[in-house]
C-alpha positions as CSV (number, residue, x, y, z in Angstrom):
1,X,74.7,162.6,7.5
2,X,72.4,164.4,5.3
3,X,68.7,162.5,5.3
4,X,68.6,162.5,1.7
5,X,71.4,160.8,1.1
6,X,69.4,157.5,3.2
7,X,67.4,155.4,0.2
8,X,64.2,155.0,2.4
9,X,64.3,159.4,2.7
10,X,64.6,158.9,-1.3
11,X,62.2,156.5,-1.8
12,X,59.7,158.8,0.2
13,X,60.8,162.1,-1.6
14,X,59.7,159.8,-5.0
15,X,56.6,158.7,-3.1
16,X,55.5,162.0,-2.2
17,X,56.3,163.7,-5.8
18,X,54.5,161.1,-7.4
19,X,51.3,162.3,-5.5
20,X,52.0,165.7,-5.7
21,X,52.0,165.9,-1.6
22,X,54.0,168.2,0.8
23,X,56.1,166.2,2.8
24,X,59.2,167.2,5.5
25,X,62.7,165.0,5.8
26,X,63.3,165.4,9.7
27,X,66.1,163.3,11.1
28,X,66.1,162.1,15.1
29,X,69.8,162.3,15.6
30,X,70.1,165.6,13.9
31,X,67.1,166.8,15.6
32,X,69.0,165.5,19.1
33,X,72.3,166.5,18.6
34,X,70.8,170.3,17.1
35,X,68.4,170.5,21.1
36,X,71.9,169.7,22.7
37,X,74.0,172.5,21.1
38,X,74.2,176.4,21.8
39,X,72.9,178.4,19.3
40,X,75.4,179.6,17.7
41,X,76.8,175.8,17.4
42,X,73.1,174.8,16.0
43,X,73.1,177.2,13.4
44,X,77.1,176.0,12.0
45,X,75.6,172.6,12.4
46,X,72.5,173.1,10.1
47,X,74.7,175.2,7.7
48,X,77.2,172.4,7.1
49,X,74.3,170.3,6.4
50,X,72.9,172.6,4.3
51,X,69.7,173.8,6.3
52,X,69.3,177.2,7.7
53,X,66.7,175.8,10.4
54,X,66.0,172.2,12.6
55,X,63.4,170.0,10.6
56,X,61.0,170.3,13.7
57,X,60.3,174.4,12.6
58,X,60.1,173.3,8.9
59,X,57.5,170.4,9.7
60,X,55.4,173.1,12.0
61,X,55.8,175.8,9.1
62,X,54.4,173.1,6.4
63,X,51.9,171.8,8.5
64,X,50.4,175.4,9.6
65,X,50.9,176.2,5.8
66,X,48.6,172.7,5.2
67,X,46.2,173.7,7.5
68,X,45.7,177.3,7.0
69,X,46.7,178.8,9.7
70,X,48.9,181.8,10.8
71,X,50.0,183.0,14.5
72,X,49.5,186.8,15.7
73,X,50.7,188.4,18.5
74,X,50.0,190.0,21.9
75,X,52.6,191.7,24.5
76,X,52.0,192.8,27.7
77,X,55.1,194.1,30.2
78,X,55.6,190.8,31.5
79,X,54.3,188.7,28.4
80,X,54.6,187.6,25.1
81,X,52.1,184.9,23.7
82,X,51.0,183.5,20.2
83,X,47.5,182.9,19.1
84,X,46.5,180.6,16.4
85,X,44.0,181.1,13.9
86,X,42.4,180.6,10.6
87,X,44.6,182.3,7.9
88,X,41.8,185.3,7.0
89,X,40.5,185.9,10.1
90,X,38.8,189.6,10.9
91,X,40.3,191.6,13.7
92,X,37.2,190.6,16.2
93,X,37.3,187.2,15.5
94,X,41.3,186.9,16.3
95,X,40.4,188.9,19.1
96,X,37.7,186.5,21.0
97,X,40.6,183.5,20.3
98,X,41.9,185.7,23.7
99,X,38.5,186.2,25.1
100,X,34.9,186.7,24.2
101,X,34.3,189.5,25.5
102,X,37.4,191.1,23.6
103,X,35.3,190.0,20.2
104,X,31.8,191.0,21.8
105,X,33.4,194.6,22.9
106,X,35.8,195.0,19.9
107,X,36.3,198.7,19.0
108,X,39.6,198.3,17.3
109,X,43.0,197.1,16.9
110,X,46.2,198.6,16.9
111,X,48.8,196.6,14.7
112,X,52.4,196.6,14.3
113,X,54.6,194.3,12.6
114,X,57.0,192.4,14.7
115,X,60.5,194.0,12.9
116,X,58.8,197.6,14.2
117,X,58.7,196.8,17.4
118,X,61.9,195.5,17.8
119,X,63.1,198.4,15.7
120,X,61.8,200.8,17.9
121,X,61.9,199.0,21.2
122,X,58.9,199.6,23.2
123,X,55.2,200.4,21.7
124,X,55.8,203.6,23.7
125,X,58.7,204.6,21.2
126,X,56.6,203.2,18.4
127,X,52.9,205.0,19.3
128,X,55.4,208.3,19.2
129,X,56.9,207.4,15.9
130,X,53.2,206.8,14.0
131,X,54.2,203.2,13.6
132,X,51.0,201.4,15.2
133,X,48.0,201.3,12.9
134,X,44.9,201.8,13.5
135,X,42.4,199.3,12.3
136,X,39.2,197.9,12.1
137,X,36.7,195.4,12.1
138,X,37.2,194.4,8.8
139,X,40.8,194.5,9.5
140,X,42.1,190.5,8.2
141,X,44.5,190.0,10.9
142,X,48.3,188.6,8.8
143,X,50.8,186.2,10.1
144,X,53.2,187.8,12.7
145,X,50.9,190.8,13.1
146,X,51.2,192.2,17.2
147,X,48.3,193.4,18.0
148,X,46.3,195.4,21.0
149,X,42.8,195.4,21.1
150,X,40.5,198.2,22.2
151,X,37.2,196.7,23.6
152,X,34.7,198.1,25.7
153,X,32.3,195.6,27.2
């Protein structure tokens, strides 16, 4: 069942409209029943309901949105992580979220957007292509960025 058709999701939806506040309709049992099915299962669920996406990543999206922040990237060979920050941070500053001395040694960043890298496969393939950019310390790091940082302690 969709969650708006349930008065107490409507009466909320009013509620929240009258205030002029960002609020998320996430079910339980959808949210249950999505974490029990294969993907491509998931996704027909969520379309017949009408969603493209569970209401836990919708609720993490509007809450990162509330709170001003954005995620960027680092990739090693045998890793992939996320870092957190403030929505405006500088290139340095993102950089020390990983470690101090990263930040205190920053000499620059190469960047590259996550749909590069994928496209070209490797940052081997995409350092040959001219795809990584160079930048600097003024350098406002953007939401999905991947970045490498050259430091030199």
């Amino acid at each position: 069942a969709n969650p708006m058709d349930n008065p107490y999701v409507q009466a909320a939806a009013a509620q929240a409209e009258k205030e002029n506040a960002k609020w998320v309709p996430v079910s339980a049992e959808i949210e249950q029943e999505v974490s029990e099915l294969e993907e491509e299962e998931a996704k027909a669920f969520l379309s017949d309901l009408g969603e493209t996406e569970p209401g836990l990543n919708r609720l993490i999206r509007t809450a990162y949105a509330m709170l001003g922040l954005i995620n960027f990237f680092t990739v090693g060979e045998d890793e992939c992580r996320a870092w957190t920050v403030h929505s405006g941070t500088k290139a340095p500053k993102a950089a020390g979220k990983i470690h101090s001395d990263i930040e205190r040694g920053f000499i620059r960043a190469e960047i590259i957007t996550y749909d590069e890298l994928i496209k070209c496969g490797s940052f081997a393939a995409a350092r040959e292509k001219g795809l990584l950019r160079v930048e600097g310390k003024e350098y406002i790091i953007k939401d999905g960025d991947i970045a490498y940082f050259r430091f030199n302690v």
